[in-house]
C-alpha positions in Angstrom: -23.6 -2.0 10.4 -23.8 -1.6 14.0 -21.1 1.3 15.9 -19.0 0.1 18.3 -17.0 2.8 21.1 -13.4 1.8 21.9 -13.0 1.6 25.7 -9.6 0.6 27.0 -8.1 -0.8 30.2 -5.8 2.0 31.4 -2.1 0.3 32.8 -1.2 4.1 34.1 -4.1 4.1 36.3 -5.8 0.6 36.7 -9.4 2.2 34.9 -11.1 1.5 32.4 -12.0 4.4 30.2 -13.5 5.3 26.9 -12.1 6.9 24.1 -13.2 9.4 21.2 -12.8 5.5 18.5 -16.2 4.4 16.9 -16.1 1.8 14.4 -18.4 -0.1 12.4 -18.5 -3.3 12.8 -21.3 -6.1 11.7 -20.5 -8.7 14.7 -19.9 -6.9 17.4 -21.5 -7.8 20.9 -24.4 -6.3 22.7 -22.7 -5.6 25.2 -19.3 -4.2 26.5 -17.1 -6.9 25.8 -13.1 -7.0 25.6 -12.1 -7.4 21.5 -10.3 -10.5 22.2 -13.3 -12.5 23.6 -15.6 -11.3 20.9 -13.3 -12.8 18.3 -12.0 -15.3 20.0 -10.9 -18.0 17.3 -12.1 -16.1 14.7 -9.6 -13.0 12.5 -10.1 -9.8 13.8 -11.9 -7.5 11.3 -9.7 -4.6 9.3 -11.6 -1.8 11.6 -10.1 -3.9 14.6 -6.6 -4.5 13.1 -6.1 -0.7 12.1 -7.1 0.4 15.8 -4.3 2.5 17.3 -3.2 1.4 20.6 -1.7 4.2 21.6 -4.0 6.4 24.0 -3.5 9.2 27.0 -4.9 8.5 30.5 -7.3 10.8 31.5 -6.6 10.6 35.6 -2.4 11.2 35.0 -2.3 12.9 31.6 0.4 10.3 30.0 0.2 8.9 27.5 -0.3 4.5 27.6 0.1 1.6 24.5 -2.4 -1.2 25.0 -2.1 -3.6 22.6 -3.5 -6.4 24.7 -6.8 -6.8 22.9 -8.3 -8.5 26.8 -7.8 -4.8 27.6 -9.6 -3.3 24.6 -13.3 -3.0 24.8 -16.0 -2.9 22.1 -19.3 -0.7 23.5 -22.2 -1.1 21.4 -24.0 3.1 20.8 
């Protein structure tokens, strides 16, 4: 199984940035791509269901929920 790095659209800040999330997943993309076009039409995996979506911004130091999966990213490593 390929690892994947969570990456998520910031609403504190407007940026994207990554986080310390790496999860194995066996249809990820090869390339960045936002969860909910990878799977779209298909049922997210368990590793993508159990991702917290709770995460602090970097740039202001508060802390942000994103559960928009358009704004949560899957990197390939």
């Amino acid at each position: 199984m390929k690892q994947f790095r969570i990456e998520f659209s910031c609403d504190e800040c407007s940026k994207i940035h990554p986080t310390k999330l790496v999860i194995p997943l066996k249809d990820g993309p090869a390339e960045r791509k936002s969860i909910l076009e990878n799977y779209q039409g298909k049922e997210f995996p368990p590793a993508i269901k159990m991702l917290d979506d709770f995460f602090k911004c970097p740039e202001t130091g508060k802390h942000t929920i994103q559960g928009d999966k358009q704004k949560l990213f899957l990197v390939p490593l």
